[in-house]
N, C-alpha and C positions, 0 to 999 in steps of 0.2 A: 532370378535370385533375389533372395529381402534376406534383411536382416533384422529390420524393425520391427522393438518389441517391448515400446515405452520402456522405463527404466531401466528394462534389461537388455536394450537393442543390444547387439553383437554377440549374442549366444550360438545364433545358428552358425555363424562362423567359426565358431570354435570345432564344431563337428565334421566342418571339410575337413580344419586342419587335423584334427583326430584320426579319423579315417585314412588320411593321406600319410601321418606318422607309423598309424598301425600297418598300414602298407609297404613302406619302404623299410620300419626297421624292427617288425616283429613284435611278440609281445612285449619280452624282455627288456629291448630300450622303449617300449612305451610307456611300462611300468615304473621304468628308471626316471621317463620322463615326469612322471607323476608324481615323485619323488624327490625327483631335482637331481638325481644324479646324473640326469640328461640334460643339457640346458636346454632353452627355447633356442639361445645360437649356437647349436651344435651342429654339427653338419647333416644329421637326419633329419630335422625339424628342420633347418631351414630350405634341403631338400623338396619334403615337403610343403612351404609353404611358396616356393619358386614355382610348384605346380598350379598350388593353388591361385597363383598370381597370375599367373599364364589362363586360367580359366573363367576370371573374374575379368582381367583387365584388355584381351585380347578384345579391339574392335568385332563388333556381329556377335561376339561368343552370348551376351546375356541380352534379352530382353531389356530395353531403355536403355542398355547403357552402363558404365560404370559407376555413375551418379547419383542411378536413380537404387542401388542396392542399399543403399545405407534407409532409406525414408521407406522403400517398401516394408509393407506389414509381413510378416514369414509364412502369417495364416493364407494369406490371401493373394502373395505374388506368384503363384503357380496356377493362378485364375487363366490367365492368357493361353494356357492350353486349351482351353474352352471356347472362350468368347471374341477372341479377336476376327473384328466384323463380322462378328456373328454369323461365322460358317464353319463348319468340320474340317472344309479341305482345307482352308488356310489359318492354321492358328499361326498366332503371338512367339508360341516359341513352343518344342519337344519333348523336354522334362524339365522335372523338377527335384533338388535333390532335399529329403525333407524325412520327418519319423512318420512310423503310421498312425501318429495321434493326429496328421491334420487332415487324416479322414472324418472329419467330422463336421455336426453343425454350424456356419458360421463359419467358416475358414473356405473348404469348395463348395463350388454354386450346389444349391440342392438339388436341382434335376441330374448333377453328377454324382451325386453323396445316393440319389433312388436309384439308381443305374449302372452302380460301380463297375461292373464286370462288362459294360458297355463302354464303360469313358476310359477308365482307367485299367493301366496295366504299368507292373512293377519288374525291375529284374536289380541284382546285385551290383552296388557300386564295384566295379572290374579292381579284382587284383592287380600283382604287379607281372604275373603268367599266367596263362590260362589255366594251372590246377589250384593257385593260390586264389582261396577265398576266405578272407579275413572280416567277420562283421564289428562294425561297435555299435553298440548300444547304450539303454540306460532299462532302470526299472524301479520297481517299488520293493525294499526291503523289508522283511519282520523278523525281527528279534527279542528272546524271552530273556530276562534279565534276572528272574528267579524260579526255579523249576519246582516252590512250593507250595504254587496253584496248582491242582491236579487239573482242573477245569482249562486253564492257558495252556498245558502241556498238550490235551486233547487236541487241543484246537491248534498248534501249531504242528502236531503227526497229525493233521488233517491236512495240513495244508501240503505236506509234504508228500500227499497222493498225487497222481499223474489225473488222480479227478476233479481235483481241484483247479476251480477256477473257468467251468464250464458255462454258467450263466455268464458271469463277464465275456467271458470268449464270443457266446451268442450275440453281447450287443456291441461286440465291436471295439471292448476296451481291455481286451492283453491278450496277450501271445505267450503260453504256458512254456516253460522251460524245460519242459519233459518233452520227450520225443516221442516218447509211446503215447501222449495225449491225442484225444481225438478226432479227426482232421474233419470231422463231420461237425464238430463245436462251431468252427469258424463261419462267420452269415455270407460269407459269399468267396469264390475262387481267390480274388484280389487278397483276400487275409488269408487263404490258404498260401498264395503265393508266399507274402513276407514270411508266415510263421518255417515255408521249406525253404527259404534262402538264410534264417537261422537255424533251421537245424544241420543243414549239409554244409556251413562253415568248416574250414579247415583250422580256426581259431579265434575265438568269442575276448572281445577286453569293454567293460564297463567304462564308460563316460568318462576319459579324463579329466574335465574341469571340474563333474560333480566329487572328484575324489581330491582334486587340490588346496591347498590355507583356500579360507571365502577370500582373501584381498586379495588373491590371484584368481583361484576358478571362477567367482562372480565379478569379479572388480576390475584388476588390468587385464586378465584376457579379454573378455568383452569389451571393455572400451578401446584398447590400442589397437584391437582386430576391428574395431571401427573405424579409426582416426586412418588405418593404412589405407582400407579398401574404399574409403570416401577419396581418399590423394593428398589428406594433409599432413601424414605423415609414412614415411618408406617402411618396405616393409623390415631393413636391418636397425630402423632404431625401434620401431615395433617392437621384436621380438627381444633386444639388446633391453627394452624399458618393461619388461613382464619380468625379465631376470632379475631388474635390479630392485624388483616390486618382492621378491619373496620375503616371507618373513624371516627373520634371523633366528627365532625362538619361538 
């Protein structure tokens, strides 16, 4: 597990907790939580984040330690699946929990990034029962602000084809939101996998931090989801210090 990500260390943190809210308490209060009609010390969030404590702080559970999560880089602490002592049969540690952008250069070793469907394999972070599968994600939005370009109009009913977006898919940078898109786009099984483990969701919710004020979604989420899982601070004034962080107006 890392978190580290120069200025912005403790983002990837946010996406356990995410995940783990979207888990226990549905869309509904995730959205709420998004909103703040959910606190961060509500009892589903901090549910959640009891879990998440339990998997960060449990002795053996992480690679180096609980110390070494805060200094790890996010691109690059999922390395030890590979190379520890430099053999197959005994890595570093099992997985990694992470987006599929850090398939890519510079984050895993390259003989793993030429071999994907060799090195790596993916499956769904586990519901809360075996038929609940709840993804969260993030993406890239586009919107027209005035529809008296005829030329922007075209090109945004282009984009809202199931064919769109097939050359990106080729090099390995998006997962189309249409399910009728092409399974043949994707360069290798490993991105066939991710893009079937969003479309067979049982319920899809967008990145809560990128949808909350910037002083919370980039600012005390990220830092205080620092300051607990390094050990200087618990995780009840954590989450008790992101609430009293919201903005008033």
């Amino acid at each position: 597990m890392g978190i580290g990500s120069g200025s912005a260390t403790g983002w990837p943190a946010t996406d356990w907790l995410e995940q783990l809210v979207l888990n226990y308490g549905g869309v509904s209060q995730y959205n709420g939580w998004i909103k703040h009609t959910v606190k961060f010390d509500s009892p589903v969030v901090k549910k959640a984040a009891t879990y998440f404590q339990k998997m960060f702080a449990t002795p053996g559970y992480v690679y180096g330690g609980q110390k070494a999560i805060s200094s790890n880089n996010f691109a690059t602490a999922g390395n030890p699946m590979f190379n520890a002592n430099n053999t197959e049969s005994n890595p570093g540690c099992y997985m990694y929990k992470q987006g599929s952008f850090v398939v890519a250069p510079g984050d895993f070793p390259t003989q793993v990034l030429q071999n994907q469907d060799k090195y790596l394999g993916v499956f769904r972070f586990p519901g809360t029962t075996p038929t609940s599968k709840p993804v969260e994600g993030g993406g890239d939005l586009a919107a027209l602000f005035s529809g008296s370009n005829r030329n922007a109009v075209k090109i945004m009913k282009y984009m809202l084809q199931d064919k769109f977006g097939a050359y990106a898919a080729k090099q390995g940078n998006l997962i189309s939101p249409f399910k009728s898109f092409s399974m043949s786009n994707y360069p290798s099984q490993l991105y066939r996998s991710m893009a079937q483990i969003a479309y067979s969701a049982t319920s899809f919710a967008f990145d809560a931090s990128d949808q909350m004020p910037g002083a919370v979604g980039t600012g005390t989420f990220w830092s205080e989801m620092t300051k607990w899982i390094h050990g200087s601070e618990s995780m009840e004034s954590a989450l008790k210090n992101i609430d009293s962080s919201w903005p008033t107006s």
